[in-house]
Every structure is written in C-alpha cells, then in structure tokens.
RODO-2510 file (C-alpha; in nm, 4 decimals, decimal comma):
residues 523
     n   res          X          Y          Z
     1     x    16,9801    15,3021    19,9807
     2     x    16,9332    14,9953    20,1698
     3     x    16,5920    15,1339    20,2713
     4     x    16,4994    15,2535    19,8928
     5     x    16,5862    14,8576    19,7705
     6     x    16,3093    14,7548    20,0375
     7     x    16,0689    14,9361    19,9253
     8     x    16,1117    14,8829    19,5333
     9     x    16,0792    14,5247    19,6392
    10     x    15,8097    14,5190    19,8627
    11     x    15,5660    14,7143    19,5395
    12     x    15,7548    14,4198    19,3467
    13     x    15,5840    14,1624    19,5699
    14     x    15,2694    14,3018    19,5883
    15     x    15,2318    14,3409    19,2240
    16     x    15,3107    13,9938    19,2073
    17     x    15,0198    13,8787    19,4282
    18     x    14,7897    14,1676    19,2639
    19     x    14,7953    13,9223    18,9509
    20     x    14,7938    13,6203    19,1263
    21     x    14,4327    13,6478    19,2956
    22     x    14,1519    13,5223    19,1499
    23     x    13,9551    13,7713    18,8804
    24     x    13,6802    13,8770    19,0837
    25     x    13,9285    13,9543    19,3676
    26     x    14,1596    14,1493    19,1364
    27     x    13,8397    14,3622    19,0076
    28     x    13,7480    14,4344    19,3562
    29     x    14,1087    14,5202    19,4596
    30     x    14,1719    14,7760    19,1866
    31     x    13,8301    14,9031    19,0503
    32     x    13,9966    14,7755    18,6767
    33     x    13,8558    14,4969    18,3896
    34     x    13,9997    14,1745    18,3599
    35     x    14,0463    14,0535    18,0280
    36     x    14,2222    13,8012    17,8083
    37     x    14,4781    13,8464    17,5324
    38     x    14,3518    13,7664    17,2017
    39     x    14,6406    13,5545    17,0704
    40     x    14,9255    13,8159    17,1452
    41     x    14,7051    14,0964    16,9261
    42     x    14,5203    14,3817    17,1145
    43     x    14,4083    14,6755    16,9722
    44     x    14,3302    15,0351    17,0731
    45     x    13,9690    14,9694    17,2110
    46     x    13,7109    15,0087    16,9500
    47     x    13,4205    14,8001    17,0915
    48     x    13,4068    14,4985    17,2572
    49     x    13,7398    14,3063    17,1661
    50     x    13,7286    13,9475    17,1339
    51     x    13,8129    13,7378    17,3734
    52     x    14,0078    13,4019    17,3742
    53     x    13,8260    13,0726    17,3115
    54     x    13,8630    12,9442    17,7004
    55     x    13,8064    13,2664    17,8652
    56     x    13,6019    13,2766    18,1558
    57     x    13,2724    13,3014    18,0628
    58     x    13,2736    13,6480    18,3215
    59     x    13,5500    13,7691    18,1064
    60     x    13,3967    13,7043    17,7584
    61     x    13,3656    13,9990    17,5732
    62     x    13,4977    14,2267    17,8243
    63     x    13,5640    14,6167    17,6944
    64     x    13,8887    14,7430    17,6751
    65     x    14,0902    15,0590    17,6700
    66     x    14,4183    15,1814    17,5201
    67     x    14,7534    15,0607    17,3707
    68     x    14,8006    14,7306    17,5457
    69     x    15,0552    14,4806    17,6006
    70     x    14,9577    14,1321    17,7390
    71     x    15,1814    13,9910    17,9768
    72     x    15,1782    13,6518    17,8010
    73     x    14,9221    13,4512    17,6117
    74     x    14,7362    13,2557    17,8952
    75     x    14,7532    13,4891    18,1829
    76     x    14,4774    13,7259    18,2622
    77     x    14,5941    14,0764    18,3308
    78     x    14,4449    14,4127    18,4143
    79     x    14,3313    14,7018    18,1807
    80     x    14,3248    14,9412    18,3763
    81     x    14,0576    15,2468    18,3875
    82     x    13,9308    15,4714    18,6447
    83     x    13,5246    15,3551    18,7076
    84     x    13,2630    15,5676    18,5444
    85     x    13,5483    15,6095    18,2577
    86     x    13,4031    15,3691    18,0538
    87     x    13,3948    15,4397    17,6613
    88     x    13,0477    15,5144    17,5792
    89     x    12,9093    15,2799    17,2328
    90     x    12,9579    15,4306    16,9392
    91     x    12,7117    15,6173    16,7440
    92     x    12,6654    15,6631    16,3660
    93     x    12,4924    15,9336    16,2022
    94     x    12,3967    15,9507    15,8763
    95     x    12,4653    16,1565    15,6202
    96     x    12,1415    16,2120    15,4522
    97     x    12,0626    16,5586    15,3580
    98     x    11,7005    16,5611    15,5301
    99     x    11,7604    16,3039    15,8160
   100     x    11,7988    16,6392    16,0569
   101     x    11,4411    16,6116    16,0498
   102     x    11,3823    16,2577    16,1151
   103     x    11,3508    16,2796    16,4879
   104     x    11,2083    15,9287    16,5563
   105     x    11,5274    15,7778    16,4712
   106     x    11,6564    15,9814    16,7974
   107     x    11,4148    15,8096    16,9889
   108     x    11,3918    15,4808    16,9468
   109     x    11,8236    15,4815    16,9354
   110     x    11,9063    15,3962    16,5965
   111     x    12,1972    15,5887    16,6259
   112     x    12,4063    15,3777    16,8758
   113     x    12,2385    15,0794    16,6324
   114     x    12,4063    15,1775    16,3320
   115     x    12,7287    15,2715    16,5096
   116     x    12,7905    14,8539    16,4949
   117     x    12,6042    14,8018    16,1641
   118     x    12,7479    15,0881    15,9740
   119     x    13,1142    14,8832    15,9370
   120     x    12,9624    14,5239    15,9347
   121     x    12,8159    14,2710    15,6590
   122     x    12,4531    14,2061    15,6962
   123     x    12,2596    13,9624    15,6042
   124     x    11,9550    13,9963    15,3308
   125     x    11,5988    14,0022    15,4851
   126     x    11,2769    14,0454    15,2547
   127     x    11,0190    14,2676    15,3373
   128     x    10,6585    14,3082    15,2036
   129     x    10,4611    14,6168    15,2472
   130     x    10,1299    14,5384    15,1837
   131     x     9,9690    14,8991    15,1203
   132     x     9,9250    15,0801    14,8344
   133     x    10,1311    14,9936    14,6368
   134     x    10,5028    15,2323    14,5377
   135     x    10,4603    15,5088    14,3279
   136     x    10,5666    15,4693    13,9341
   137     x    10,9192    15,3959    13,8537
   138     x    10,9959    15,3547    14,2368
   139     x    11,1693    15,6029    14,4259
   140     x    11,5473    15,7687    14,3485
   141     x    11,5983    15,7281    14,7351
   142     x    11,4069    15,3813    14,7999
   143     x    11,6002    15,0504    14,6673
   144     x    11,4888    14,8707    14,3729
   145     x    11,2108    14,6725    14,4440
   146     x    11,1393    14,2688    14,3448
   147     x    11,0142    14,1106    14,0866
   148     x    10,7778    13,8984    14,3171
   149     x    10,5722    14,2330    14,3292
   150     x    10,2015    14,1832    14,3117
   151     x     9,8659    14,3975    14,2786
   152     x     9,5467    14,2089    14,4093
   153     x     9,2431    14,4835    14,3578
   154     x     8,8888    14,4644    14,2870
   155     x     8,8030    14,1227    14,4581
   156     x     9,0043    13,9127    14,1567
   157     x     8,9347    14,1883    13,8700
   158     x     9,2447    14,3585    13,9017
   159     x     9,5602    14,1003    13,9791
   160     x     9,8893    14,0796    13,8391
   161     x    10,2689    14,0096    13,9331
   162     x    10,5962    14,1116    13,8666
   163     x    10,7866    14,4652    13,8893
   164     x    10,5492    14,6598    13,7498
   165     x    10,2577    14,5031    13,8900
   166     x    10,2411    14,8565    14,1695
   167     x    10,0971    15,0834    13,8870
   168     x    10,1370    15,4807    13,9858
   169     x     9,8133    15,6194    14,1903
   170     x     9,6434    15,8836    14,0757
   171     x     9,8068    16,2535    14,2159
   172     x     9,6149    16,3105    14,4155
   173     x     9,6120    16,0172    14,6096
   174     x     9,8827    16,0016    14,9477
   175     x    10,1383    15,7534    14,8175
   176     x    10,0468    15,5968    15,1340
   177     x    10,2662    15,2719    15,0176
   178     x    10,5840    15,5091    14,9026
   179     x    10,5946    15,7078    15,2593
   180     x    10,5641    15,3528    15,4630
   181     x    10,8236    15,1829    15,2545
   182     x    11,0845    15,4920    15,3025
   183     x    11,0803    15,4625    15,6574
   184     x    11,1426    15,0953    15,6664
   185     x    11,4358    15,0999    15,3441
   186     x    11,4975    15,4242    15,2400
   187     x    11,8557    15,4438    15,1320
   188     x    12,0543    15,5257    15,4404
   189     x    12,3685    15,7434    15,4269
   190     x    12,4140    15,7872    15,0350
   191     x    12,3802    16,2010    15,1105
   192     x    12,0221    16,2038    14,9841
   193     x    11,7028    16,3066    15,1047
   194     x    11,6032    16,0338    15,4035
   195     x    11,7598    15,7547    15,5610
   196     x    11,5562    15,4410    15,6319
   197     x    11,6366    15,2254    15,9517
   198     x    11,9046    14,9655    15,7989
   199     x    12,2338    15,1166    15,7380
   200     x    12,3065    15,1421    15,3793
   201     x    12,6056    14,8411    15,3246
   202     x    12,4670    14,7567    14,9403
   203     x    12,2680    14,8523    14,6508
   204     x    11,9367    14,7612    14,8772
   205     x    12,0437    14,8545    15,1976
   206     x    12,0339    14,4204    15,1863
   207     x    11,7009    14,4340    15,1682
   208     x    11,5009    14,2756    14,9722
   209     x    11,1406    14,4821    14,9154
   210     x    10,8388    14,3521    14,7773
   211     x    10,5211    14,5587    14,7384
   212     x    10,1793    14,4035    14,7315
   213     x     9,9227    14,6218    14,6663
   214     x     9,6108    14,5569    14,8292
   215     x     9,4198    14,9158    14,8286
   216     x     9,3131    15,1392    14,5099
   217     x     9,4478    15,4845    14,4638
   218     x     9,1618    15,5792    14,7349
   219     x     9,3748    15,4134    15,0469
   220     x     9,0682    15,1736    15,0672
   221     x     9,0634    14,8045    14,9742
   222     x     8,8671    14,4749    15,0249
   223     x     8,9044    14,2214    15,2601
   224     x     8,9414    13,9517    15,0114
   225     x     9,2162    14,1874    14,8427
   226     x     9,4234    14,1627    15,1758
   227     x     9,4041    13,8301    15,2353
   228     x     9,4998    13,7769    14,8721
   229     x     9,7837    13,9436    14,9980
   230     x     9,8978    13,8489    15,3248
   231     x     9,9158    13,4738    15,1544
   232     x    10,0801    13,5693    14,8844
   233     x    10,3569    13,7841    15,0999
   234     x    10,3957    13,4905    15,3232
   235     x    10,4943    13,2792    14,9992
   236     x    10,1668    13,0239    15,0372
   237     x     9,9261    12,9986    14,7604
   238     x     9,6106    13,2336    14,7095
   239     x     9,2820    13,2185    14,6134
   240     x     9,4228    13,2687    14,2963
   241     x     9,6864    12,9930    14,2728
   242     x     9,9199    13,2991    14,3278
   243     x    10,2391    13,2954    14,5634
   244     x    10,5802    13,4673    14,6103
   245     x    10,8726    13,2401    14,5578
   246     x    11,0440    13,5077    14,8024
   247     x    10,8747    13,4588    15,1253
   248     x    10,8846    13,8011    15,3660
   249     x    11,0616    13,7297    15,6154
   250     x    10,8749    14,0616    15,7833
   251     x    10,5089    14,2093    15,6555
   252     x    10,4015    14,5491    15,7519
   253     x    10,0438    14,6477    15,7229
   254     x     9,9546    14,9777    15,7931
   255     x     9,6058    14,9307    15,7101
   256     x     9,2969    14,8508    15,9002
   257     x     8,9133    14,8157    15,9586
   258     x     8,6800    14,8171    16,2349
   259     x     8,5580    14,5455    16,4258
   260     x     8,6888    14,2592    16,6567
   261     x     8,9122    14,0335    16,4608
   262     x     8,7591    13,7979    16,1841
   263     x     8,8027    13,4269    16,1675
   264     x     8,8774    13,4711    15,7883
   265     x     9,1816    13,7456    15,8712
   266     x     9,3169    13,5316    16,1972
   267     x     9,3605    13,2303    15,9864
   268     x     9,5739    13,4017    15,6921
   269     x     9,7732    13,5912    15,9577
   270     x     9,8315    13,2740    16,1407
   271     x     9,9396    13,0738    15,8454
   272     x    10,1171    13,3488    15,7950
   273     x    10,3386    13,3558    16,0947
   274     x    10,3655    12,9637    16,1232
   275     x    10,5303    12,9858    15,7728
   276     x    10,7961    13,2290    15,9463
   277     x    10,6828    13,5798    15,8204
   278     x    10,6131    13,8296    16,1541
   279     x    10,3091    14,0125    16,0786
   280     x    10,3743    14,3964    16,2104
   281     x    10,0467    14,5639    16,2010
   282     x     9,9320    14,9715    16,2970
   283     x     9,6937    14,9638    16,5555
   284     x     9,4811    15,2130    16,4213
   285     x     9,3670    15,6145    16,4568
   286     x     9,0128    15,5918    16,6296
   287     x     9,1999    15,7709    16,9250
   288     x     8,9807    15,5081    17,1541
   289     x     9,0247    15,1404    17,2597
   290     x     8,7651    15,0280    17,0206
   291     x     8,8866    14,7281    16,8131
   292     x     9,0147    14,7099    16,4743
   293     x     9,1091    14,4675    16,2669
   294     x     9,4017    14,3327    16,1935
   295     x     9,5424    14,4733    16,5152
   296     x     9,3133    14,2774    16,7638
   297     x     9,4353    13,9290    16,5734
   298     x     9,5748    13,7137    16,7961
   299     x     9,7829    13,6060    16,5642
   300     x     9,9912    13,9525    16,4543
   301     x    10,3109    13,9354    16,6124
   302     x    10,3244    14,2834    16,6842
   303     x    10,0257    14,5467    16,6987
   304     x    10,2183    14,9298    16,7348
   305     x    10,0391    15,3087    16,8549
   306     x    10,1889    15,6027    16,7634
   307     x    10,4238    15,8310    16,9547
   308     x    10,4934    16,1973    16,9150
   309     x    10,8306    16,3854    16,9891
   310     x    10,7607    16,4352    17,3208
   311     x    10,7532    16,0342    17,4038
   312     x    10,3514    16,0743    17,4392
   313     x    10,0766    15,9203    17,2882
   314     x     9,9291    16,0522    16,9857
   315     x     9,5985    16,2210    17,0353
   316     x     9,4873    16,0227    16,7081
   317     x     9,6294    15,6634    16,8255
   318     x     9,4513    15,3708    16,8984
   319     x     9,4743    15,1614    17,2256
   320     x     9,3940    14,8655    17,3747
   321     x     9,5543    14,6046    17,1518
   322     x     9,8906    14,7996    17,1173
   323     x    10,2289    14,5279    17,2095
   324     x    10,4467    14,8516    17,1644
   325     x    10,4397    15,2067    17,0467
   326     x    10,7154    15,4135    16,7938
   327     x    10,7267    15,7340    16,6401
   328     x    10,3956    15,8411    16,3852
   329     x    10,3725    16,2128    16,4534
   330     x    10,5155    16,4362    16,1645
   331     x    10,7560    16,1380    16,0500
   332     x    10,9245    16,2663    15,6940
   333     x    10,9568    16,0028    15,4220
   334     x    10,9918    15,9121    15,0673
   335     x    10,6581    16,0522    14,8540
   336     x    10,5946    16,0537    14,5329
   337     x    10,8648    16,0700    14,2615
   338     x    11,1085    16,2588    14,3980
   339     x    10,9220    16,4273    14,6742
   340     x    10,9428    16,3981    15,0240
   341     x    10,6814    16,5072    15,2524
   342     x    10,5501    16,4246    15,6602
   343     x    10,2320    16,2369    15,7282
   344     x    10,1160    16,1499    16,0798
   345     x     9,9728    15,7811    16,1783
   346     x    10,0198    15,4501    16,3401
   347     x    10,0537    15,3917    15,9593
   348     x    10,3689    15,5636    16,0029
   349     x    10,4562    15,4299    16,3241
   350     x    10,4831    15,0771    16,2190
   351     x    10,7488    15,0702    15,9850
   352     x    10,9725    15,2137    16,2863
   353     x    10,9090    14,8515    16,4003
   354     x    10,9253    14,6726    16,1092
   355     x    11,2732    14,8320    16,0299
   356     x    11,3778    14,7196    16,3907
   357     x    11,2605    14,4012    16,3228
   358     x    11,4492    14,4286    15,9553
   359     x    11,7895    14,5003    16,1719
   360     x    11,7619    14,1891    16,4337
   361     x    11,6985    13,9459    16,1496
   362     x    12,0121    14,1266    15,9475
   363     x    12,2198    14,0454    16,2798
   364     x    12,0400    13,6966    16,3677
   365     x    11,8898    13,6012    16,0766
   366     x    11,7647    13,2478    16,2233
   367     x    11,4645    13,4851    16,4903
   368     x    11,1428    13,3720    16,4609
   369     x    10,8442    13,5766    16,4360
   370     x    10,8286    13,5154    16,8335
   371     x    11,1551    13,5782    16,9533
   372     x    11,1292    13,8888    16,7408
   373     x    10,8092    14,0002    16,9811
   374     x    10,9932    13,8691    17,3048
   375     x    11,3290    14,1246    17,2329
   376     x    11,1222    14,4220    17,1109
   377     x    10,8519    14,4135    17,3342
   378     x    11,0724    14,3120    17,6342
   379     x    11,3090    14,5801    17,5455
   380     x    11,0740    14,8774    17,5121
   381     x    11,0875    15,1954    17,7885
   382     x    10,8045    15,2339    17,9400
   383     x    10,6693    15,5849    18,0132
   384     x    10,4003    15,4817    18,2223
   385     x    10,1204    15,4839    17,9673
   386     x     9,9856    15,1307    18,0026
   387     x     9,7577    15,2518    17,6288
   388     x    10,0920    15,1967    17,4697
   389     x    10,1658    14,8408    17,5370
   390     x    10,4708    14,7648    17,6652
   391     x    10,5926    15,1050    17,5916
   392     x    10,8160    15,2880    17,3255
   393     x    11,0550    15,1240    17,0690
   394     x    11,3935    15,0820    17,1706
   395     x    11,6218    14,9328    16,9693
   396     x    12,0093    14,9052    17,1112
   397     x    11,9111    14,6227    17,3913
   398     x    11,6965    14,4331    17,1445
   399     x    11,9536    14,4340    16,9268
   400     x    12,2243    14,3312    17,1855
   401     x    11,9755    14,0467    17,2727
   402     x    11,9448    13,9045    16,9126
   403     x    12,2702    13,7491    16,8960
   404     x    12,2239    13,3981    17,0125
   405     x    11,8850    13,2795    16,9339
   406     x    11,8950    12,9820    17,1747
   407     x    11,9381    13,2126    17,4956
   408     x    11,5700    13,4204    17,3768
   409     x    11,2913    13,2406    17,4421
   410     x    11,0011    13,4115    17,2631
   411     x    10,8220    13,4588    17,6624
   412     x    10,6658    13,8510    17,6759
   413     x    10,6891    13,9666    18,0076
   414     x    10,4275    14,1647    17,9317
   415     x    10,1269    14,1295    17,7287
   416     x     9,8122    14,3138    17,6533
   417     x     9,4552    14,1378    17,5542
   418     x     9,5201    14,1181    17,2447
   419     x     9,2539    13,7834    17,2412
   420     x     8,9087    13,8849    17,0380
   421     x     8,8085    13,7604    16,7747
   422     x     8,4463    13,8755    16,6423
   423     x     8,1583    13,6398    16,6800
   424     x     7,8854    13,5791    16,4244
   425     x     7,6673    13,7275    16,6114
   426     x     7,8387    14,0982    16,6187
   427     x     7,7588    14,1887    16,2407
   428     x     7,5532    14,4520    16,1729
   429     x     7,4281    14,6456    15,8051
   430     x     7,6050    14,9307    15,9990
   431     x     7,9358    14,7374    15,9904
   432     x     8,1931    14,9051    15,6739
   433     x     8,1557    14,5747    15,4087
   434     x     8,1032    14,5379    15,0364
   435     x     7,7378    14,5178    15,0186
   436     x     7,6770    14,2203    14,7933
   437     x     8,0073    14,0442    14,8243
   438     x     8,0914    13,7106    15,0986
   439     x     8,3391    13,5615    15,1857
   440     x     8,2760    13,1685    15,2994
   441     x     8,5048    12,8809    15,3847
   442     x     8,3367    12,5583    15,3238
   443     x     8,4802    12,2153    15,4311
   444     x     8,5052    12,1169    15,0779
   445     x     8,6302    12,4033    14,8837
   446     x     8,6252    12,2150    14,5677
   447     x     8,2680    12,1816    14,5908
   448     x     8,2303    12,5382    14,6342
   449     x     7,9819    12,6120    14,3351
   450     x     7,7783    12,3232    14,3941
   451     x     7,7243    12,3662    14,7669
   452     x     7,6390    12,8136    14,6982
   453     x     7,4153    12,6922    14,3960
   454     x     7,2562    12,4496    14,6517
   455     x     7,2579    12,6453    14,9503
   456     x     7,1368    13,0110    14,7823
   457     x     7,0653    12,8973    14,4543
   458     x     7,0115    13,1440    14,1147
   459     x     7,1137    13,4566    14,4629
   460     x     7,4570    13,4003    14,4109
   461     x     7,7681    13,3895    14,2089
   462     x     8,1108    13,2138    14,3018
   463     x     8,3764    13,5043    14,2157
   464     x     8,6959    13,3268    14,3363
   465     x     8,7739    12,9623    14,4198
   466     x     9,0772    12,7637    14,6380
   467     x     9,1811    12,4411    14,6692
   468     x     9,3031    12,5483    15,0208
   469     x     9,0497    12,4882    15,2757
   470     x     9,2027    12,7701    15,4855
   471     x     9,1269    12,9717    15,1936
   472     x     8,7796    13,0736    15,2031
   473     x     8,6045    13,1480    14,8806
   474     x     8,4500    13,5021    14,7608
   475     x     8,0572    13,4790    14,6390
   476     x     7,8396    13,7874    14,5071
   477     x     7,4780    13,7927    14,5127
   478     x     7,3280    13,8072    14,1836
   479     x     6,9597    13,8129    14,1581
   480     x     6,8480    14,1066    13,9513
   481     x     6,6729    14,2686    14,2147
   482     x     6,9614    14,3255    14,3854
   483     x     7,0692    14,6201    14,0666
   484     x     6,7615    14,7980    14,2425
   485     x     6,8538    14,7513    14,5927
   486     x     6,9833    15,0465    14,8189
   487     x     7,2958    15,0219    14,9906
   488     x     7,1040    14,9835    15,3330
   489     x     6,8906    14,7285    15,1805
   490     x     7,1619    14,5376    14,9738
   491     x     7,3695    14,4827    15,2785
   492     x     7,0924    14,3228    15,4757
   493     x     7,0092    14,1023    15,1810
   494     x     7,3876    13,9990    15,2442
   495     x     7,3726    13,9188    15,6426
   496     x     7,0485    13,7401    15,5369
   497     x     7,2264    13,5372    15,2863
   498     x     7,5021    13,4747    15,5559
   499     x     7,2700    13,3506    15,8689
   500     x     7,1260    13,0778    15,5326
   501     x     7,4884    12,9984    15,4735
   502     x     7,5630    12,9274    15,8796
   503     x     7,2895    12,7068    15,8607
   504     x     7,4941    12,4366    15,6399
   505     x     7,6843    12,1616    15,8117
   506     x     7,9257    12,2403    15,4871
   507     x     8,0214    12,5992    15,6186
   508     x     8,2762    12,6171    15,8576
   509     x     8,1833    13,0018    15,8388
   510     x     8,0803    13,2883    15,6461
   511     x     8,1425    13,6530    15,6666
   512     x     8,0785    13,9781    15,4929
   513     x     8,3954    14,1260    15,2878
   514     x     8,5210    14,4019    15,5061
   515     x     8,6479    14,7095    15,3836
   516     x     8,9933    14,8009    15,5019
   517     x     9,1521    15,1461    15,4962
   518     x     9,5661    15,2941    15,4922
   519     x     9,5778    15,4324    15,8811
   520     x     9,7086    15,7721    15,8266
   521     x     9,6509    16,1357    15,9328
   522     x     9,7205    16,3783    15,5988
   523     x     9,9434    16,6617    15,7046
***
C-alpha cells in the first residue's frame, strides 16, 4: 500500500513539473501542442482556434484537437495528439451539377480554399473582363452584372455605357466574354451547372462584374478599342471623356496581338495598375516564345500559360513572358444563354488567376496589385518547366499569406524577362494593324488637330481627341487616293505617315492601331 501511495505520488510530481517547463521544452518532452485557453471557451477543433491576446507569439494560432478543458485561464497546457495525427484542413466541394468536370479547380486547390471561405463573410471586389462582351440577358448561372458596363467598338463609332451596353454576338460567334467570365464568377454551389472560383456567400458571389467590350462578334478588336477600355476599367477617363465610377479592383484580358509591347499599351496598363487595378493578362497561343502584346508589358501584373490535366504545358501555349501558368485545356464554362460548353486557351487559363486573385482581395481586401504578384507567383509549384514562369497556380498558401498585408512585401523571388517594349524601328506593313488608322500622343493633346493638319495636312483626319496627355489621340488618313489603295499599299502609306509624324518635336510618339484578338482554341 505504502509502496502503491509512492508511486501515485511520484506521477503526481512529475506531472507537476511536465507543466511547469518552458513551452518548447514541454513540446519536446511529450511530442503534444501547446496552446492557450481562449477565455475559459474551447471548442471541439474545427480549424485553427483563437488564441488569447498575450499568447506567445509561437503559440498564436496553434491547432487543436478534441473536447478540452483548460486548467485555468493564464496557464498554458497540453493538447495532446499523437504526431502525424494532425487534422488535415478542411475541404469544400461544391454542389454544382457540372463542377465533376471542372478539373482545374482540383489543381490549383480551390477545394481546401473554399473549405475556410464557404462559412465566412467576404468582402466585395469588382472585376472587369475586358473581352467580348456577355451574351444577351447575361447568364442564369453568372451574377448580375453592373451598370458601369461599357462597349468601346469601331475606333469611337460604336461606344456606349450602362447594363446593356454588352449587346448579344451574333451565334455563331464563341461567347468568348461569357466562357471567361464563368470561370472567374460563375455562381458557386447554388446546384447549377458550374461553379466559378469565389464561393457563393450572396446574390454575386460578392462580386461585383463589369464587362467592357472591346472586340466585335469576330473575337477581333482595335487597339484604340482596348485602351478605351483598360482606362475606362481602371476608373480614369478615356479618350472619350468616359470612366467607371466603379474602379476594378482586378482586369482580366484574355486577348492579345503580336509584337513586343507598345509604348501606347504600357502606358494605359501602367496607369492602370498605379490607380490600384492588377492587370491579369493570357500570354498567348503561338505555342513559341515569340512576343505578344499585352503579355510582354512590363507593366501587367501577371502574364499566365496554359496547363492541361496532366500539370503540362499546353502544346498551344505561349512562353517566354509567362509569371505563372493555370488550367486552359478543356476548361467547361458558362456559354451562351443557357449553354455550357469547353474551350481550350490561355484565354481560359487566366481567369483561374484572376479568380485567385478575386479570393485574396475578398480575404485582404487592402493587396495591391504587387503583393497580389509576390503571393501568387511566390506560391506557385513548380514542375520544372522554366516556359511556365514560376510554375502552376496554387492557391491555399497564397491565400494563407494574404492575411496581413504588412508582413508581404510585393518582392518575386522569381521573375521572368518580362522587359520589351517594341521600338519604332520594329514596324513592318507585315505587322496585323488597321491600315489607315494611327494612333499618336502629342505633348499638347489639345492642339491635336492643329499640329496633324500641320504636320500631314489635307492626309489626315483626327477621329478621337483627349485632354490626357497619356492618352494618345486616334488619326485616319484621308486623301482620296487612299479609297483606291490596296491593303499592302494603304498600310505603307500609314508607316510613311508615321516616320513624318516622328519627325515633330510635338510627338512624343506615334504608332499604327494594332489589331488584337480573344486567345482561344475552339473545341
């Protein structure tokens, strides 16, 4: 008996020191967590359980497990759990009747994502796909869209705002706009068709989407068109005095041209992004490391190739200027009215990253357009395919990562060179432009019609003016010859007009308008 006493003692005792170490000693000593009571309330572990206000900084946020009773309300004490037991994070999946066939979601781990956004309150974030426009009427599965929409087509013939300003394409054109915008706010969870990449917790999925269409029913638009665009989306006046008075906080363009980067496209992107909008751009489907445009802007926060199921680069993707790479191969979406169907692309690839980026501003709403780069970029896996930037989109850490703003600091740990932008000297009548049309930015862009009547006289026309001087203004030649030109011979007469216009003190530079096309594969 005597003996028995002893002993219950002695495991008394060394309890009693157990709990008196320090924490890293008790860790060591018993392979457990340490962790604080939260005011006398602990719960059965369902995530990371707040901790008390003067915890250690080590014991912040520390996981828990089971029904647990603190042994008071300063003390540290021991939750104990075998090692390797550790509750794995929660996933959410959704309940949308087609989202079986939405692999990329799988792959860049939205699932684990939405397991913590699925039962929280998110904050609103505005979007701005600048594509195609939305087909008629919107989408049953896509939420409703804003009255800051806007249609800039034609070079200034075509423009118009508000919620029906996105007029249907013609059927048979891809609904290029419809598919993008699905991917990035589709209604997630409401048992319908597809799930976009925020987790549905309101009417929007709180998200506010504005469509500027840039590109006629053929996928194909103007250069002046996009800029038009790109302004307006970024909530800073247009060529035509036009601007959203809902800012994007995020602007996807899946849309491109050929070439190195133009001056005129830098300086709206970069306007762009100092006014807060990231710029999320598809790097293109050459299949080569040639440049196109936007992607090789220095400015674009984030240039994105296209993945297929297997983690590899798409046959079709461009490379070379590509930050990151996501999902573009076979990726199902919203279509035209009520239709669903799969298109392939880094068109489809970058709203994967814009509706990453849509879920870190949600949590963090205070990111800027670099910090946004730094946690995506830094937080992609790498496969070991250098031609797909940093590597593939990976949510879960990024999002972990967005929480306090002041601990990211917007440094890329790795970076491609993504630094070209086209010289004068690289036009050629080969290049894809508008024969006819220019686009110039003179020092004094109120003087616009005077200097182009001085400087080309009766050859051309001022179509569009600005009373920004980032803004640069859109002149057609207009002699009557030109009606008799050929195409060949109407866009040399243009480069010749330009090398005249370079030759003005006035012009800070002059360019042809590029023609700019939706980057995706049909089926």
């Amino acid at each position: 008996m005597k003996r028995t006493m002893s002993w219950l003692f002695a495991l008394m005792f060394a309890v009693v020191l157990l709990l008196s170490v320090q924490p890293s000693q008790a860790i060591a000593a018993s392979s457990c967590s340490l962790c604080y009571d939260c005011g006398g309330k602990w719960p059965t572990f369902s995530g990371v359980i707040p901790t008390r206000e003067d915890a250690m900084p080590y014991e912040r946020g520390s996981a828990c497990s089971g029904d647990l009773t603190p042994t008071s309300d300063t003390s540290p004490y021991l939750c104990c759990q075998e090692q390797g037991e550790t509750p794995p994070p929660s996933e959410a999946t959704p309940n949308d009747s087609m989202y079986d066939q939405q692999w990329g979601y799988e792959n860049i781990g939205m699932p684990a994502v939405w397991g913590t956004t699925s039962t929280q309150t998110v904050t609103g974030v505005t979007v701005a796909v600048i594509d195609d426009g939305v087909y008629a009427g919107g989408h049953p599965d896509l939420p409703p869209r804003s009255t800051n929409n806007a249609r800039f087509l034609n070079s200034g013939a075509d423009i118009g705002t508000g919620v029906d300003a996105a007029d249907s394409p013609p059927s048979q054109a891809v609904h290029h706009g419809t598919h993008v915008s699905g991917t990035i706010l589709a209604t997630t969870n409401n048992t319908t068709g597809v799930a976009g990449t925020p987790w549905n917790q309101s009417s929007n999925n709180g998200v506010n989407h504005i469509s500027v269409r840039v590109l006629g029913s053929t996928g194909s638009g103007t250069f002046s068109d996009i800029i038009d665009g790109i302004y307006y989306a970024a909530g800073i006046t247009n060529s035509h005095g036009l601007s959203s008075s809902e800012p994007a906080d995020i602007i996807n363009m899946s849309l491109g041209g050929g070439g190195n980067c133009s001056p005129t496209l830098e300086n709206a992107i970069s306007q762009a992004v100092a006014a807060g909008s990231a710029v999320i751009v598809a790097g293109g489907n050459a299949g080569n490391n040639n440049p196109q445009q936007p992607a090789s802007c220095p400015s674009v926060t984030l240039t994105v190739g296209a993945t297929d199921i297997n983690n590899q680069l798409a046959s079709f993707s461009s490379y070379g200027f590509n930050d990151l790479s996501a999902p573009g191969v076979n990726i199902l979406s919203t279509y035209r009215n009520p239709d669903y169907d799969s298109l392939n692309g880094t068109s489809m690839a970058t709203p994967h990253v814009s509706g990453a980026a849509t879920v870190l501003l949600q949590k963090n709403p205070s990111l800027s357009p670099a910090q946004i780069k730094a946690l995506l970029v830094n937080n992609a896996e790498s496969f070991g395919d250098s031609r797909m930037g940093t590597g593939i989109l990976r949510v879960p850490d990024a999002f972990e990562s967005a929480a306090a703003s002041e601990k990211i600091s917007g440094e890329i740990l790795a970076m491609d060179n993504n630094d070209l932008v086209a010289s004068r000297g690289e036009i050629s009548v080969n290049a894809e432009f508008v024969p006819g049309e220019i686009l110039v930015q003179y020092k004094e862009p109120q003087s616009a019609v005077a200097e182009t009547q001085k400087l080309l006289g009766k050859k051309a026309t001022v179509v569009e003016t600005s009373r920004n001087p980032n803004i640069p203004i859109l002149i057609r030649l207009s002699e009557p010859e030109v009606a008799a030109m050929s195409e060949v011979e109407l866009k040399q007469a243009t480069l010749d007009a330009i090398a005249e216009l370079l030759e003005s003190p006035d012009v800070v530079y002059a360019e042809p308008n590029y023609i700019f096309r939706a980057f995706s594969e049909n089926k």
